[in-house]
C-alpha positions as CSV (number, residue, x, y, z in Angstrom):
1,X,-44.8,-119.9,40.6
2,X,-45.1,-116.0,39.7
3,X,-41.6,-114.4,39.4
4,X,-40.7,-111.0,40.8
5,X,-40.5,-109.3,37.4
6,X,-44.0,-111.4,36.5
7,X,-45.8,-109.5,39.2
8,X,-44.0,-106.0,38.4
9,X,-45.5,-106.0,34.7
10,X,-48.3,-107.7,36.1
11,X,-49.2,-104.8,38.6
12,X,-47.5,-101.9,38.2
13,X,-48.7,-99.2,36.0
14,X,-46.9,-96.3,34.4
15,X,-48.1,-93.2,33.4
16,X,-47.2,-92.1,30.1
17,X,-46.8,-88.6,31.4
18,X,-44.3,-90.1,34.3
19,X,-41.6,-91.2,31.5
20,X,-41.5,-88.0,29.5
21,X,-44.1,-88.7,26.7
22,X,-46.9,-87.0,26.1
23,X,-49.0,-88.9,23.3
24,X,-49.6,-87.9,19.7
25,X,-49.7,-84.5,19.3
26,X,-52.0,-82.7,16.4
27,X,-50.6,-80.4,14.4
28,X,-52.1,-77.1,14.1
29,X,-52.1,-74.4,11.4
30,X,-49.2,-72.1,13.3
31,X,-47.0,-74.9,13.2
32,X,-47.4,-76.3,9.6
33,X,-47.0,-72.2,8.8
34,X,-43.9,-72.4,10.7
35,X,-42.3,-74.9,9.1
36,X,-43.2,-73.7,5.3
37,X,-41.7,-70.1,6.4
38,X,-38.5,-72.0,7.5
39,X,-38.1,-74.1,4.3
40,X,-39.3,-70.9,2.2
41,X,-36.3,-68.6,3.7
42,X,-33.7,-71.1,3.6
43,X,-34.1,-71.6,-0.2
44,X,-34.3,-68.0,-0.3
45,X,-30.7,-67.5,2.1
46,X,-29.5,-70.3,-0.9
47,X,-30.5,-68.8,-3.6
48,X,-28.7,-65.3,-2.4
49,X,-25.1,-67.7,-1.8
50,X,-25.1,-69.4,-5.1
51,X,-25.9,-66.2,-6.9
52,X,-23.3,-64.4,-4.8
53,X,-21.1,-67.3,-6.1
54,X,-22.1,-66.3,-9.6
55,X,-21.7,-62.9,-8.9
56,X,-17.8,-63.5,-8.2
57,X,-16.9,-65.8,-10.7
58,X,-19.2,-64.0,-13.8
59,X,-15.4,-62.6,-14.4
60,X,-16.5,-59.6,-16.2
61,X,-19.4,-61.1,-17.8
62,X,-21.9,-58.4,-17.7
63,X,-24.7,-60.9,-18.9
64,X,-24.2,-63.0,-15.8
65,X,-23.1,-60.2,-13.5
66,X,-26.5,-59.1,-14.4
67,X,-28.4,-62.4,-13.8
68,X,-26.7,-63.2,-10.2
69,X,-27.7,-59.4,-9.7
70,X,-31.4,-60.2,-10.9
71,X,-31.4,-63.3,-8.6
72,X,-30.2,-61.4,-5.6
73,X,-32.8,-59.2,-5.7
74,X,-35.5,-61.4,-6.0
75,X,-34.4,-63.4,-3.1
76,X,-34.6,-60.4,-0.9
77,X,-38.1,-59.4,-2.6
78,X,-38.8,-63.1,-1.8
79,X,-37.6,-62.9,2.3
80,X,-39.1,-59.6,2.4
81,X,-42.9,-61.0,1.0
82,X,-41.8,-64.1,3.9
83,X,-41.4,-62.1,6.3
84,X,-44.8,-60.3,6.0
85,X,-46.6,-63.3,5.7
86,X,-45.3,-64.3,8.8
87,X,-46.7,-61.7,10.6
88,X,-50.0,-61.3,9.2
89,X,-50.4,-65.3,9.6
90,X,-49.3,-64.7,13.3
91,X,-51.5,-61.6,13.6
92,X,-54.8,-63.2,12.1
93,X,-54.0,-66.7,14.2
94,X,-53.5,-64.5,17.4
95,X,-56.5,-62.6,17.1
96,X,-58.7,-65.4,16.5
97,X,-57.5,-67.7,19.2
């Protein structure tokens, strides 16, 4: 003798769509991009605090004043050069979809 629940899973069919889930998704070229600009301007935001940190405690050292000083700058460079890629990526991938 079939049970209730026997003829429920038995007969009933749900559509993945109905409970939220789409299926696999591919990734595409924007969002690995995406992801890679992320990463690349949190190091660069980390880089900035810890040589703000050495910046503060170089305690008059002008050799280390100098490298946190050094490091700054780069990062900046660094978000700047990020930042531009970012849009030309975005540009070229608009413009070709």
């Amino acid at each position: 003798m079939k049970t209730v629940l026997y003829y429920l899973a038995e007969n009933i069919k749900i559509n993945s769509g109905d409970i939220g889930y789409d299926g696999p998704h591919d990734l595409n070229i924007q969002q690995i991009l995406g992801v890679v600009y992320m990463i690349a301007g949190m190091v660069a935001v980390l880089i900035i605090v810890i040589a703000g940190f050495m910046f503060v405690t170089a305690n008059g050292d002008a050799g280390r004043i100098q490298k946190a000083k050094m490091a700054i700058l780069g990062s900046v460079i660094g978000l700047i050069v990020i930042v531009f890629a970012f849009i030309i990526t975005q540009f070229v991938i608009f413009k070709v979809a």
